[in-house]
C-alpha positions in Angstrom: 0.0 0.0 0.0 1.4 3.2 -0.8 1.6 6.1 1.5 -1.2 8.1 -0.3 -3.5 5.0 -0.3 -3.3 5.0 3.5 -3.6 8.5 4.1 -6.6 8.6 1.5 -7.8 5.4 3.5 -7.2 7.2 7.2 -9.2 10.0 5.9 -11.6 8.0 4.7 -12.1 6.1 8.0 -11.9 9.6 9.9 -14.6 10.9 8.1 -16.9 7.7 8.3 -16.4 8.0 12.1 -17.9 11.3 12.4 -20.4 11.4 10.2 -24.6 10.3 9.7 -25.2 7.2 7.6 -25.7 9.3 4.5 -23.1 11.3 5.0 -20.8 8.6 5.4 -21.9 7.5 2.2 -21.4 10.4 0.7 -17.5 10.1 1.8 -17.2 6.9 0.9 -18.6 8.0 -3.0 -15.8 10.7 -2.6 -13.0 8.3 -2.0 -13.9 5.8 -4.5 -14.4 9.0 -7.3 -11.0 10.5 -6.3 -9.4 6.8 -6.0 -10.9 5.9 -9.2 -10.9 8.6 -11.6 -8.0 7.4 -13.4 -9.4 4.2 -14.0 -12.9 5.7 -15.4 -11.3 8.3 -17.7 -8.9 5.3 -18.9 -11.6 2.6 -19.0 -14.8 4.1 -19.6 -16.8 5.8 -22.4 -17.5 9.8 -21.6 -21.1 8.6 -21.0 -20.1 6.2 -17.8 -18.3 7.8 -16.2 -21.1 9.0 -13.8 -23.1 7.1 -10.8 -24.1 3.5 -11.6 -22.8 3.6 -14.5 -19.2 4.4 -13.8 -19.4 1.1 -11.3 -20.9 -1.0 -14.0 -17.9 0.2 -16.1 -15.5 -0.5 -13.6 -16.8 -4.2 -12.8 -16.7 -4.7 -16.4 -12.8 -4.3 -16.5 -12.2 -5.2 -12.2 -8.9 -6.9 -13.6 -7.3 -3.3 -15.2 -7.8 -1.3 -12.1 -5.4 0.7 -10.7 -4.4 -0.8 -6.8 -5.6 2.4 -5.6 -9.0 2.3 -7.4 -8.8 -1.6 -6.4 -8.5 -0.5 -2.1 -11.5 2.4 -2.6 -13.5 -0.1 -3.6 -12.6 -2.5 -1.3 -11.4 -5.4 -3.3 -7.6 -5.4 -2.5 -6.1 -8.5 -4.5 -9.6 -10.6 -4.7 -10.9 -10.7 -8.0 -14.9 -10.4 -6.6 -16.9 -6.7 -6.5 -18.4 -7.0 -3.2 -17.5 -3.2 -2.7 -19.8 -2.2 -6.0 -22.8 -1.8 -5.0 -25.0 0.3 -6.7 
């Protein structure tokens, strides 16, 4: 894990500490967009790369993501999207 993925990963878990259900989710969305947004611009077409669609996209190609992206979203070095939902 590299020092910005922990940091980004500390915040993260900082922020879900403090925070209402909703707004947790809300920084969890944050992380995964800021993780990820390399891998969308890379993987996916202009229109998914927003919402739902930008998490179908990155399912679709789970196996090109960037370890960052992979961490945000929970998957570490499993091949399985259990942190894609919706």
């Amino acid at each position: 894990m590299t020092p910005n993925t922990s940091a980004l990963l500390a915040a993260s878990f900082m922020v879900l500490a403090i925070t209402t259900p909703a707004e947790a989710q809300q920084a969890s969305n944050d992380v995964i967009a800021t993780a990820c947004k390399m891998d969308v611009e890379a993987l996916c077409s202009p229109k998914k790369r927003k919402g739902s669609k930008a998490r179908k996209c990155l399912a679709k190609n789970q196996g090109k993501l960037s370890q960052p992206c992979r961490t945000a979203l929970g998957l570490g070095g499993q091949q399985g999207m259990s942190g894609m939902g919706g």
